[in-house]
C-alpha positions as CSV (number, residue, x, y, z in Angstrom):
1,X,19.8,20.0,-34.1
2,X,20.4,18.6,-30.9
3,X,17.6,18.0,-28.3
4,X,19.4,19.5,-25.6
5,X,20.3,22.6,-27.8
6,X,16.3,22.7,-28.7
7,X,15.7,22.8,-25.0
8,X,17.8,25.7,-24.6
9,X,16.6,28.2,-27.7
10,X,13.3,26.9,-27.1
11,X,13.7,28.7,-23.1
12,X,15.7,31.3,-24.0
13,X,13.3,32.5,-27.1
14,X,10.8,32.4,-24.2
15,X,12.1,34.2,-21.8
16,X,12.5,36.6,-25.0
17,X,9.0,36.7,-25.0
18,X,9.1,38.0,-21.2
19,X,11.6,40.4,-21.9
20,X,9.7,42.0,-24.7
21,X,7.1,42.2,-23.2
22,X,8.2,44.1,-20.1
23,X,10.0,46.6,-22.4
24,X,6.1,47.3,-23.8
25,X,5.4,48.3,-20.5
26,X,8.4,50.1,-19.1
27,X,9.4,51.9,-22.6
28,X,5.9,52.5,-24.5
29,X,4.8,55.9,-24.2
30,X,3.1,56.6,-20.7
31,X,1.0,60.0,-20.0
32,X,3.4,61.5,-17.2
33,X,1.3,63.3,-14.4
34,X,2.8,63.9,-11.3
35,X,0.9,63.4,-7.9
36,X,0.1,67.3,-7.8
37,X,-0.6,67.5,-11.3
38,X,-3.1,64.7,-10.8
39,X,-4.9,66.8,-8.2
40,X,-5.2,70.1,-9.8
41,X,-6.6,68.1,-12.7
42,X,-9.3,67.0,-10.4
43,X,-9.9,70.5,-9.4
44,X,-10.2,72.0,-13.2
45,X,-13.1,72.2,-14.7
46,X,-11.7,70.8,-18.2
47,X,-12.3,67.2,-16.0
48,X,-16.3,67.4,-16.9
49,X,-15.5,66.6,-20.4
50,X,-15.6,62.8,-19.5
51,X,-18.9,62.6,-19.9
52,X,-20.5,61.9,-23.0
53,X,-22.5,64.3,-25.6
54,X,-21.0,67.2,-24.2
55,X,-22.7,66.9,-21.1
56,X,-20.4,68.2,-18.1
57,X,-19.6,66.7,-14.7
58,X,-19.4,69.7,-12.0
59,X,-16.0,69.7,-11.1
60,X,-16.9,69.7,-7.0
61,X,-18.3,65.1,-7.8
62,X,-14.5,65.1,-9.3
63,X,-12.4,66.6,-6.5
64,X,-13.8,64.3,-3.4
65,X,-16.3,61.8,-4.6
66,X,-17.1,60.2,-0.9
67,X,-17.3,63.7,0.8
68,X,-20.4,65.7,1.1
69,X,-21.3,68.5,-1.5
70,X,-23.5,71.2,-2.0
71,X,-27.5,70.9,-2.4
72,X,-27.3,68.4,0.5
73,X,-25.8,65.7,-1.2
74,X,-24.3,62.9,0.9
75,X,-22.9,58.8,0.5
76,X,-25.0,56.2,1.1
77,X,-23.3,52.8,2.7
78,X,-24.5,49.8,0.6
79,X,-23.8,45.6,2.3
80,X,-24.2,42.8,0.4
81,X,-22.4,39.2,0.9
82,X,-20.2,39.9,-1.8
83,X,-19.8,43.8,-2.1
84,X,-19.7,46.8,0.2
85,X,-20.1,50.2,-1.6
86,X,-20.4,54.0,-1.2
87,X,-22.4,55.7,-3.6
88,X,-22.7,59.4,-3.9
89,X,-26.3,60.7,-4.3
90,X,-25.2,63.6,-6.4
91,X,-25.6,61.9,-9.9
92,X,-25.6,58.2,-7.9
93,X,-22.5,56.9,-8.8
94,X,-20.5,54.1,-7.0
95,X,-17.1,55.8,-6.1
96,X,-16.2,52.5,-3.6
97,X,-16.2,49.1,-4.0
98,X,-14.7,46.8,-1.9
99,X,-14.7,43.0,-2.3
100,X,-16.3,41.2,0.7
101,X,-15.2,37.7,-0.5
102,X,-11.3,38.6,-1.3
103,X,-8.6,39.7,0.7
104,X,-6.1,42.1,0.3
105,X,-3.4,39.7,0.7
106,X,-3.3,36.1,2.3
107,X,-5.0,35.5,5.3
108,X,-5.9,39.2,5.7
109,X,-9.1,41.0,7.1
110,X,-9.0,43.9,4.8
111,X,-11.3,42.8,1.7
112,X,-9.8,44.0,-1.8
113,X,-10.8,47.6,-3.1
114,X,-12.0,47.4,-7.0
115,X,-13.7,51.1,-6.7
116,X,-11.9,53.6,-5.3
117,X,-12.4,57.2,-4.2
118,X,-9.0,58.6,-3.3
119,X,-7.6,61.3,-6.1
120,X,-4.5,59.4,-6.5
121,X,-6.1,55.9,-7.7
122,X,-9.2,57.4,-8.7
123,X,-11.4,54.6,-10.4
124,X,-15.2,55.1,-9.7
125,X,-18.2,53.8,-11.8
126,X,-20.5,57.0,-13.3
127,X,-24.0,56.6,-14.8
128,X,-27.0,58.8,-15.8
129,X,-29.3,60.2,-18.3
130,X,-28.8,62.8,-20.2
131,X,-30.4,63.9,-23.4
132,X,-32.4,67.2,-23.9
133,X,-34.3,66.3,-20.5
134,X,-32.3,64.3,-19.0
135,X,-31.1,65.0,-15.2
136,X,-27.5,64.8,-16.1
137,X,-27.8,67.7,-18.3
138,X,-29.1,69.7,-16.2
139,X,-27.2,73.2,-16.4
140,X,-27.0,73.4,-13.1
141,X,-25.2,70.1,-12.8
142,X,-25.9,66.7,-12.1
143,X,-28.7,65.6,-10.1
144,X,-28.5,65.3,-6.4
145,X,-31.1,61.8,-5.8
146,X,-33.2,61.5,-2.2
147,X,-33.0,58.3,0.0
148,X,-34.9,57.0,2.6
149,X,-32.0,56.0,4.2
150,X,-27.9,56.4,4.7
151,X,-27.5,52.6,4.7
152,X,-29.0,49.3,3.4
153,X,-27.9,45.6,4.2
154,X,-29.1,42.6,2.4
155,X,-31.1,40.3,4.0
156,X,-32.4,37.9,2.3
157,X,-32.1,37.2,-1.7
158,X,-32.6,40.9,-3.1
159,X,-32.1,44.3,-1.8
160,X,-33.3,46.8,-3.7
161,X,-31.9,51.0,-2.7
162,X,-33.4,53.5,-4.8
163,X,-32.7,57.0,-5.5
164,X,-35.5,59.9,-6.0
165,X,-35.6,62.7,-8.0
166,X,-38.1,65.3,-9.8
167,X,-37.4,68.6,-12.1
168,X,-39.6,71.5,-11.5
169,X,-41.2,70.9,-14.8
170,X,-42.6,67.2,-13.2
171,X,-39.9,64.6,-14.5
172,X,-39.9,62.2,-11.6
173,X,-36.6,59.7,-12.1
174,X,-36.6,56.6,-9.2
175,X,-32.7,55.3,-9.9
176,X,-32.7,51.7,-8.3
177,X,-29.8,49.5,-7.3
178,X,-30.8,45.9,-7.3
179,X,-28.4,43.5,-6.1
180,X,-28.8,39.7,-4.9
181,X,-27.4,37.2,-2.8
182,X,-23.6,35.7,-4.2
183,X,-23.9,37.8,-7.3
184,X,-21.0,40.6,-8.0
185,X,-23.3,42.1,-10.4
186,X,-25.9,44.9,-9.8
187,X,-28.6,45.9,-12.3
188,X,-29.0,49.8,-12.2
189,X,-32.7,50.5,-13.4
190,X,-34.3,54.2,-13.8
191,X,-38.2,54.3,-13.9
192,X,-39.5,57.6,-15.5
193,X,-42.2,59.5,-14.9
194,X,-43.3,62.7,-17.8
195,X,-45.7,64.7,-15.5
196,X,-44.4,67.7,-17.5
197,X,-46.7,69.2,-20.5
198,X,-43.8,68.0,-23.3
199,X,-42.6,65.0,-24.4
200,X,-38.8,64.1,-22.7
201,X,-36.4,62.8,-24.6
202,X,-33.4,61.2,-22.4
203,X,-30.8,58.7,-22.9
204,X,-28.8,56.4,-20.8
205,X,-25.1,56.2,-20.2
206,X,-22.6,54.8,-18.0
207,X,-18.6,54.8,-18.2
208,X,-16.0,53.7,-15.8
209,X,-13.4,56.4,-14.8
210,X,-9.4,55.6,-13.6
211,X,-6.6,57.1,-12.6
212,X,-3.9,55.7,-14.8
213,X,-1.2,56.2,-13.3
214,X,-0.7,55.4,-9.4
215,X,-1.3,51.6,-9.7
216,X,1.0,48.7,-10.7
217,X,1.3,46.7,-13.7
218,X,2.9,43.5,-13.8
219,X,6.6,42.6,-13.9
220,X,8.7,40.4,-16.7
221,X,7.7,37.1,-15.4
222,X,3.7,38.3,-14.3
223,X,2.9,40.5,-17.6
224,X,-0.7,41.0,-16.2
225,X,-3.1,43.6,-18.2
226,X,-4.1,47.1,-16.2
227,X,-6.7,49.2,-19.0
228,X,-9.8,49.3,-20.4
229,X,-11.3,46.8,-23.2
230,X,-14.9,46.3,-24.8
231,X,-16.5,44.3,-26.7
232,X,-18.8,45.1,-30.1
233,X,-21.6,42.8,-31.8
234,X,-18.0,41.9,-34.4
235,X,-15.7,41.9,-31.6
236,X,-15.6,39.9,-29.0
237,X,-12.9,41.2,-27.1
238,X,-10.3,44.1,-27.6
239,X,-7.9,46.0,-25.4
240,X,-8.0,49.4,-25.3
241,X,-4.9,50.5,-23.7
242,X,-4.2,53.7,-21.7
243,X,-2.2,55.2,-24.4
244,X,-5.1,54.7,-26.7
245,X,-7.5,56.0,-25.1
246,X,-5.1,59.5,-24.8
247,X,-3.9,59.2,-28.8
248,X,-7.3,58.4,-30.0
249,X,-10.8,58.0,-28.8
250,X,-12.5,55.3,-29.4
251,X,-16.3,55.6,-30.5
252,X,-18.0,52.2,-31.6
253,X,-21.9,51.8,-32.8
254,X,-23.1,48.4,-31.9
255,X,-25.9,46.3,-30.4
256,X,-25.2,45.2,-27.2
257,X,-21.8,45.2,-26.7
258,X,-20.1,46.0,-23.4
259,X,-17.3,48.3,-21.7
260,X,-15.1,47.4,-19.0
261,X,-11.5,47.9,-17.0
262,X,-9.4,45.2,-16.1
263,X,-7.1,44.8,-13.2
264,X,-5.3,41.7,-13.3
265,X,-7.7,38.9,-11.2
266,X,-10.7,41.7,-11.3
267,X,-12.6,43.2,-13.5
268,X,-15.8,46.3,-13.4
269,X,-18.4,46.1,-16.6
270,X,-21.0,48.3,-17.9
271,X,-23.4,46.0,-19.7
272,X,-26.0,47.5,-21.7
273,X,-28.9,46.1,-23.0
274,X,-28.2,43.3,-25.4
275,X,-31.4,44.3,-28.3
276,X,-30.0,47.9,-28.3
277,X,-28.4,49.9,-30.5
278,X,-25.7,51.5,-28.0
279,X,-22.0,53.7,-28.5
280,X,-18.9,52.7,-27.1
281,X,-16.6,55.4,-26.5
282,X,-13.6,56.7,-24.8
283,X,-12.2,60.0,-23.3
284,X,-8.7,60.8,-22.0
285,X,-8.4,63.9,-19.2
286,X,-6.8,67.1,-21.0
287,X,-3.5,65.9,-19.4
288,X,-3.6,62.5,-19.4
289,X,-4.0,61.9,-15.9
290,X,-7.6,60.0,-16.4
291,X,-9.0,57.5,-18.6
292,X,-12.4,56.7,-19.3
293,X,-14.3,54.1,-21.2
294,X,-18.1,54.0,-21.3
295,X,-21.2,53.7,-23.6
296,X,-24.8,55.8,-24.1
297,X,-27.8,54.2,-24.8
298,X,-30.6,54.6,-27.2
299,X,-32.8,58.2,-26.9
300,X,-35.9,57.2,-25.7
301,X,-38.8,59.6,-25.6
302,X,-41.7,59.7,-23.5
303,X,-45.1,61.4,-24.0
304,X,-46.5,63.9,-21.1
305,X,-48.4,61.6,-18.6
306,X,-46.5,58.9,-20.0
307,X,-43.5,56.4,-17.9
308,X,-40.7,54.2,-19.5
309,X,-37.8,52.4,-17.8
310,X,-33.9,51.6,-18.7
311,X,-31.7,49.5,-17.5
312,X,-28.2,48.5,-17.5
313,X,-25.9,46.0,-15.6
314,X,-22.7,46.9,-13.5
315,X,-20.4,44.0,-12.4
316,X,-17.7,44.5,-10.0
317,X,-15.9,41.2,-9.1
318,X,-13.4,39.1,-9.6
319,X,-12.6,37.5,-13.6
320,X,-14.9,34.2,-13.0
321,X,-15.9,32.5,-16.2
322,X,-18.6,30.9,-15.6
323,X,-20.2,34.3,-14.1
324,X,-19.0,36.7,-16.7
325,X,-20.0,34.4,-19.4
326,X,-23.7,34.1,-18.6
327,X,-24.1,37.8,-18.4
328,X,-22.5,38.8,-21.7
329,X,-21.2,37.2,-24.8
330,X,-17.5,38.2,-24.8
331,X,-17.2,39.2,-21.2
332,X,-15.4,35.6,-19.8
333,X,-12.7,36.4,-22.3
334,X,-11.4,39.4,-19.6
335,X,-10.0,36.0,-18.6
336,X,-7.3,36.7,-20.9
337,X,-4.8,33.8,-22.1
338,X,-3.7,35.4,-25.2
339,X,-3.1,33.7,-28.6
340,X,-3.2,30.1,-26.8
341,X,-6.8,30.7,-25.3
342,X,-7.9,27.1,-27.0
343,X,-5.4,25.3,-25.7
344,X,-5.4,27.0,-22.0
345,X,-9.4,27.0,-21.9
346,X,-9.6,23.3,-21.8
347,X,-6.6,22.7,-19.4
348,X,-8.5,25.3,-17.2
349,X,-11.9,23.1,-17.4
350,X,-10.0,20.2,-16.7
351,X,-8.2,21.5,-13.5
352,X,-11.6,23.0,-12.4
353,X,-13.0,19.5,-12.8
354,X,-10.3,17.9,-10.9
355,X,-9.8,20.0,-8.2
356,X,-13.6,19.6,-7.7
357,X,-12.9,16.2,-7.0
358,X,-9.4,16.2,-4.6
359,X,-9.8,20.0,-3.0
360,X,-6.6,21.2,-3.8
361,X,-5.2,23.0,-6.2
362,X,-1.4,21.8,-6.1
363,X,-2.8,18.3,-6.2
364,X,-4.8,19.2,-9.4
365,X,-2.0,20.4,-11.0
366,X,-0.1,17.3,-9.6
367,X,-2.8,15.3,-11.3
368,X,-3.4,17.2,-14.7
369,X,0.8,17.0,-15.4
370,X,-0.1,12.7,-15.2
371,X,-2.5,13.3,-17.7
372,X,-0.8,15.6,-20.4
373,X,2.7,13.6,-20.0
374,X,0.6,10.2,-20.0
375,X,-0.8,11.3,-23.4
376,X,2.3,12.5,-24.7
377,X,3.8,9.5,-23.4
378,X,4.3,8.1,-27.1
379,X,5.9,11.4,-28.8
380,X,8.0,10.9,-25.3
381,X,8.9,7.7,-26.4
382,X,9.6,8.6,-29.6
383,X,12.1,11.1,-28.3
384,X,14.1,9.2,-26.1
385,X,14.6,6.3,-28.8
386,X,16.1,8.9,-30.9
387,X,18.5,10.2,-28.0
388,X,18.9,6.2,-27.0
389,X,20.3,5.7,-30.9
390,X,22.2,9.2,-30.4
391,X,23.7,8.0,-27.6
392,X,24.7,4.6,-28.8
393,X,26.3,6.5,-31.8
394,X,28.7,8.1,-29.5
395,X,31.9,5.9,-30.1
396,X,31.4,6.4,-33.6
397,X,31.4,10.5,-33.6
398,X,34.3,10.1,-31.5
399,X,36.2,8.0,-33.7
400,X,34.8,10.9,-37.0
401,X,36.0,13.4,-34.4
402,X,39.4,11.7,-34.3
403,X,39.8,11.1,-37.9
404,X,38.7,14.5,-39.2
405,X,40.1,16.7,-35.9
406,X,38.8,20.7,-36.6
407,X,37.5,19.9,-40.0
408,X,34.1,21.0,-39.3
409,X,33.1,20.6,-43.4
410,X,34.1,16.7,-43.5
411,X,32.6,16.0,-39.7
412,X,29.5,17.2,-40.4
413,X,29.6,15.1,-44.0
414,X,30.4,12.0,-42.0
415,X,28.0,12.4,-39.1
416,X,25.1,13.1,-41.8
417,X,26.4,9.2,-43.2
418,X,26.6,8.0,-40.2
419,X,23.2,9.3,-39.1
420,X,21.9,8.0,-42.7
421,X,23.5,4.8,-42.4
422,X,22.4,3.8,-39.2
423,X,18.8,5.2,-39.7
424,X,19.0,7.8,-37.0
425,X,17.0,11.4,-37.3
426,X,18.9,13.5,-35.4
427,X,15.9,15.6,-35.0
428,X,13.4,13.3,-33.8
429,X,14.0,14.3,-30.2
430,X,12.8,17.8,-30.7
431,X,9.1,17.6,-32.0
432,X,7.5,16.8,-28.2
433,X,9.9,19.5,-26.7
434,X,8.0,22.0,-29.3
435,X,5.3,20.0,-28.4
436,X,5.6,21.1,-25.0
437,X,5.9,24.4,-25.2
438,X,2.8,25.6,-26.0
439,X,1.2,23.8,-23.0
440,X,3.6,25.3,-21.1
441,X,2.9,28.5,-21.9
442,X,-0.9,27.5,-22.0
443,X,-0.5,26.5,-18.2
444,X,1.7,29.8,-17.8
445,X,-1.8,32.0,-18.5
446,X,-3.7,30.1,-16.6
447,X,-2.2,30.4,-13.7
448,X,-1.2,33.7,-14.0
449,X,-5.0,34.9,-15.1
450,X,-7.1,32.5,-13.4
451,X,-8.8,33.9,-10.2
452,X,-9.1,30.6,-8.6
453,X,-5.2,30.3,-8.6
454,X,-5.3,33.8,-6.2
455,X,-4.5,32.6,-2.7
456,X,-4.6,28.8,-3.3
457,X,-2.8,27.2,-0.8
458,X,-1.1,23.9,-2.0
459,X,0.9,22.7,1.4
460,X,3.7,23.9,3.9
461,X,4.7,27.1,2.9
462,X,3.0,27.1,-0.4
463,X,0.1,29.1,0.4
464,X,-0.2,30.9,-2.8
465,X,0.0,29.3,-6.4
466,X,-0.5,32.4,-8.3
467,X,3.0,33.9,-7.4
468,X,6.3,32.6,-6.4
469,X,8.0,30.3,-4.3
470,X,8.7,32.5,-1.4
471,X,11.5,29.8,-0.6
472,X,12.4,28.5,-4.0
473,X,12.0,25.6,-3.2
474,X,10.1,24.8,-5.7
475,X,12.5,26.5,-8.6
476,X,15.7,24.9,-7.0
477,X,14.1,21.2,-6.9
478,X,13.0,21.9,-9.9
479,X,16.8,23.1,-11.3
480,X,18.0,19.8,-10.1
481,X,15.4,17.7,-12.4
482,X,16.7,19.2,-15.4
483,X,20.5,18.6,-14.5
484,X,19.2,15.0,-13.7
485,X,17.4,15.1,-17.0
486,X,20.1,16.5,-18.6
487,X,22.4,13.6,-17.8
488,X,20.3,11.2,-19.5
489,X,20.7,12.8,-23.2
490,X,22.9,12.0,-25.5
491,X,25.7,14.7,-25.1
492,X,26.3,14.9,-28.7
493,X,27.7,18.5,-28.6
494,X,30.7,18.7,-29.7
495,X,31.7,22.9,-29.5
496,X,33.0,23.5,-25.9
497,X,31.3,26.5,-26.0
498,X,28.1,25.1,-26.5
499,X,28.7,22.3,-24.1
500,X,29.1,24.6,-21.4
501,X,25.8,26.3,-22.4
502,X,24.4,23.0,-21.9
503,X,26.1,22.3,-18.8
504,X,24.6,25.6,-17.2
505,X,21.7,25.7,-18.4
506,X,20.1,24.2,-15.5
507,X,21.5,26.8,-13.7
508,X,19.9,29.5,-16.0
509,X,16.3,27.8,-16.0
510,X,16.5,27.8,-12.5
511,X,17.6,31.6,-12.1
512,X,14.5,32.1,-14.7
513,X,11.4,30.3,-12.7
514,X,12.7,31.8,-9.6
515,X,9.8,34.5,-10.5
516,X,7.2,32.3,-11.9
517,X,4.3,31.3,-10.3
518,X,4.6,28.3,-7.6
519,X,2.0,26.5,-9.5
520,X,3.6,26.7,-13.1
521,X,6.9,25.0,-11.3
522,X,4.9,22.7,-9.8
523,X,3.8,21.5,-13.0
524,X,7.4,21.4,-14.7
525,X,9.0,20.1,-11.5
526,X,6.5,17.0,-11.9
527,X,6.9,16.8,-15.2
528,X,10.5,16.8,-15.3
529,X,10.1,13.8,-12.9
530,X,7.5,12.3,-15.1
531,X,10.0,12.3,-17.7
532,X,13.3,11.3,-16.0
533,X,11.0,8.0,-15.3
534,X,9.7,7.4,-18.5
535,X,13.2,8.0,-19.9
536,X,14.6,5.0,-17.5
537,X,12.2,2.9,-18.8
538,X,12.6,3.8,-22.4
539,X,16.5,3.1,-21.9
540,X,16.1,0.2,-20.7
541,X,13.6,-1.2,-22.7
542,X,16.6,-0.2,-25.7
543,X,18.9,-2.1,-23.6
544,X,17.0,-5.2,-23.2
545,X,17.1,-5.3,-27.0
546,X,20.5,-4.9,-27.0
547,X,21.1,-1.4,-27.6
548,X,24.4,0.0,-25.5
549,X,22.9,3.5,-24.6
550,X,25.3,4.3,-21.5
C-alpha cells in the first residue's frame, strides 16, 4: 500500500469516526417535549417524584425556582470571587450559578451560567434530609430555612451563609454554605439538634436536576458530551446518558463515589463523603422532559438531647484537573479524552508545562509539534527513505507498465520482483503515518476538552484555540502544506482514478479542518512543515549517496 493512499484511508476512516458519531447524536432516540409540554410538566405534580425514597418535591419549588413562594420563602444572593448564586430558602437549593471567572463568549461581561432557573433550561442543584424525621419529608413539603440576611459577599478567605430551621417537635437543622477564596467548590454541612423526646432518624441526599432538551450538543467536528455520569468505588468514570436515565434508572451502592452533569468545558458535582456507604441513582420526569442524577447518604440517628452533623461537597466550575482531582478520585476524568486518555493526558501535562514557561498557548502548541516530530524524527526518516527508493524505482514501473500495458495480474507480479529485488518495502512509509494518528487524535481531545484551550488567544485574529479559524486561514495554509507535501512522495499510483483521489485530496483535508479547532490546525500546519523539511533533508542526504529521487 502506498503512503499517499495510507494518508487518505487513514483521513477519510477518521472523518468516519466524526460522522458516526454525529449520527449518535442526531438519530439515537431523544425524549421529545415540546416547549409547552416542558412547562406543564413543571406545573404537575408527578414532577416531585425526583426526589429520592419517595419523598416529594411540592410542585410550587418546580414551577419558578428564583420566585417567591408560600410560607415566606424568598432567594438569597450569594458573591464569591469565583461564583455568584441564588439559592431558594424553601428546601435551600442553588437554582443559579453563574461563573464569575468565565465569560459568555470572548471578551464579554456576562460571566457563564452553569445553574439555571428558567423552565426551559432548567438545571438547578437540590439537597436535603429526609428519612422518617427528616425536614424534606415533611408532609407538608419541604422546609422553608430562616436567614439573617438576603445577601452575603466574601470578604476575606471563608464565608460561611447558614440556613435555620426547627420542627414543632424540637428538631433544630442549621444548613451552612461554606465557600472560600478561588475555590468553585462549596461544602454544604447540616448541624442537628434532637430537642424532641425520640430518637430522629434522617438521611442525606443531594441530586442535580436538567432540562434535557433546550441546550446544544456538539456538532460533527466538536462531539462534546451534554449528560450526567458518576463514578462508584469499581468505576471510576461512566456516562449516564439522557436516554438512560429515561429507559432505565440507575441505582448504585457504593462508598464514596460521586454524581455529576457535564456540559462540555463545565461540570456541577455532588460529592459525598468518601468513608460512607452512599446510593447513586437516577430518575427521568414522567415525560421525559427532566433528568436527574443524585445520591442519599447513610441514615443516621440521633438520640433526644443528642446533635450530629453531615456533610457533602457541591462543585460548580469549570473541568480543571488539577481541582477535580484533589477532591475526588475519578472526578478529573469529566475531562474526558476517550479511549486515548494515556496518550492525551501526558501531551496535556506537557503543554501545561510549556505554556507555563512562554505564555501562550499557540506557541505551546508551536513548541510541543518540535518535540513529538523531533522524536519521531527517525520513524520520519525511515519513511521518506522508503518513498526516496519508491521514487527512484519510477523508471522501472514505467518500463513494467509499458511491457505488461492493462495486465494488472503480471504488473503487480513484476513490481513485487522489482520491490524484492531491489530491497524496497513498499510499506515502510506507512507505520509513522499510523503512528501519527493517534496523537492526532490525542491532540484532537485535548483541545476540544481542555478548559484552558476556552478563549486562548494565540495572535491576530486567533483569539480562540478551542474552535475554528474564523478566517481559515489556518485550514487553507494548512491545505497548501499537504499539496506541498504531497509533491514530495513518490507518485507510485498507477489507477487514474486513484491518482485523482490523491491529487484532491488536499483539497478534501482542507474542506474537513475547516471545522476543527484553530489549535488542532495549528499543530498539523506546523507539522506538515516540520515534515516538508525533514523530507528535504532526507532527499538529499539519498542524493548525496547517489540515489536519483527526482
Amino acid at each position: 500500500m502506498e503512503s499517499q493512499r495510507s494518508l487518505l484511508v487513514i483521513g477519510l476512516l477518521f472523518v468516519s469516526f466524526l460522522l458516526w458519531q454525529q449520527w449518535q447524536v442526531d438519530y439515537s432516540p431523544k425524549p421529545v417535549a415540546p416547549p409547552q409540554q416542558i412547562i406543564n410538566d413543571q406545573q404537575q405534580a408527578d414532577v416531585n417524584s425526583d426526589i429520592p425514597a419517595g419523598q416529594d418535591v411540592p410542585a410550587s419549588t418546580i414551577v419558578n425556582p428564583v420566585a417567591a413562594v408560600a410560607n415566606d420563602a424568598k432567594t438569597i444572593r450569594i458573591s464569591t470571587d469565583t461564583l455568584e448564586l441564588l439559592i431558594n430558602t424553601k428546601g435551600g437549593d442553588i437554582v443559579s450559578a453563574n461563573l464569575n471567572d468565565f465569560s459568555v463568549t470572548q471578551g464579554s461581561d456576562d460571566t457563564f451560567s452553569l445553574l439555571r432557573p428558567d423552565q426551559a433550561t432548567l438545571y438547578i442543584a437540590q439537597s436535603g434530609l429526609i428519612g422518617t424525621d427528616g425536614p424534606d419529608s415533611s408532609k407538608d413539603g419541604r422546609p422553608v430555612y430562616q436567614t439573617t440576611a438576603d445577601s452575603y459577599v466574601l470578604n476575606g478567605e471563608e464565608l460561611v451563609v447558614p440556613l435555620t430551621w426547627q420542627s414543632a417537635d424540637g428538631i433544630a437543622v442549621t444548613k451552612s454554605f461554606i465557600f472560600h477564596a478561588g475555590k468553585h467548590n462549596v461544602e454544604v454541612k447540616y448541624d442537628i439538634q434532637n430537642n424532641s423526646e425520640n430518637p430522629a432518624n434522617i438521611q442525606q441526599y443531594a441530586q442535580l436536576k436538567q432540562a434535557v432538551e433546550g441546550q446544544k450538543s456538539g456538532g460533527m467536528f466538536m462531539p462534546t458530551y451534554r449528560g450526567s455520569a458518576f463514578s462508584t468505588a469499581e468505576t471510576r468514570y461512566e456516562k449516564y446518558t439522557f436516554d438512560d436515565i429515561d429507559e432505565s434508572n440507575l441505582r448504585k451502592v457504593t462508598q464514596g463515589g460521586w454524581v455529576a452533569m457535564l456540559e462540555h468545558y463545565f461540570v456541577s458535582a455532588w460529592i459525598p463523603p468518601e468513608q460512607e456507604q452512599n446510593t447513586l441513582f437516577t430518575k427521568s420526569s414522567s415525560n421525559g422532559a427532566y433528568a436527574t442524577i443524585g445520591y442519599t447518604g447513610q441514615p443516621v440517628v440521633i438520640e433526644p438531647g443528642q446533635q450530629a452533623s453531615i456533610s457533602s461537597e457541591l462543585y460548580l466550575g469549570p473541568k480543571n484537573q488539577d481541582a477535580l482531582e484533589h477532591l475526588a478520585k475519578g472526578l478529573d476524568l469529566t475531562v474526558d479524552y476517550g479511549i486515548l486518555w494515556w496518550i492525551s493526558q501526558p501531551l496535556f501535562a506537557l503543554l501545561k508545562f510549556i505554556q507555563s514557561f512562554v505564555g501562550n498557548w499557540g506557541v505551546a502548541i508551536i513548541i510541543i509539534t518540535i518535540i513529538v516530530k523531533g522524536a519521531m524524527y527517525p520513524l520520519t526518516k525511515a519513511q521518506y527513505v522508503s518513498m526516496g527508493k519508491m521514487r527512484a524505482l519510477q523508471p522501472k514501473m514505467a518500463a513494467l507498465k509499458e511491457r505488461y500495458g492493462d495486465d494488472r495480474q503480471k504488473m503487480s507480479q513484476g513490481m513485487m520482483e522489482l520491490y524484492k529485488k531491489e530491497k524496497v518495502n513498499p510499506m515502510g512509509g506507512c507505520f509513522p503515518l499510523l503512528l501519527q494518528m493517534p496523537i492526532f487524535l490525542a491532540l484532537y481531545y485535548v483541545f476540544l476538552e481542555s478548559v484552558e484551550f476556552r478563549h486562548a488567544e494565540f495572535f491576530l485574529w486567533i483569539n480562540d484555540l478551542s474552535v475554528q479559524d474564523p478566517y481559515y486561514v489556518l485550514p487553507i495554509l494548512m491545505g497548501a502544506s499537504m499539496f506541498l507535501l504531497q509533491k514530495l512522495n513518490p507518485a507510485t499510483v498507477q489507477d487514474p482514478m486513484q491518482q485523482k483521489i490523491m491529487q484532491w485530496m488536499p483539497v478534501m483535508m482542507t474542506v474537513f479542518f475547516l471545522w476543527f479547532p484553530a489549535g488542532l490546525v495549528l499543530y498539523w500546519l506546523v507539522s506538515n512543515l516540520i515534515t516538508i523539511t525533514q523530507a528535504k533533508i532526507i532527499y538529499a542526504g539519498m542524493e548525496k549517496k547517489g540515489m536519483k529521487i527526482k
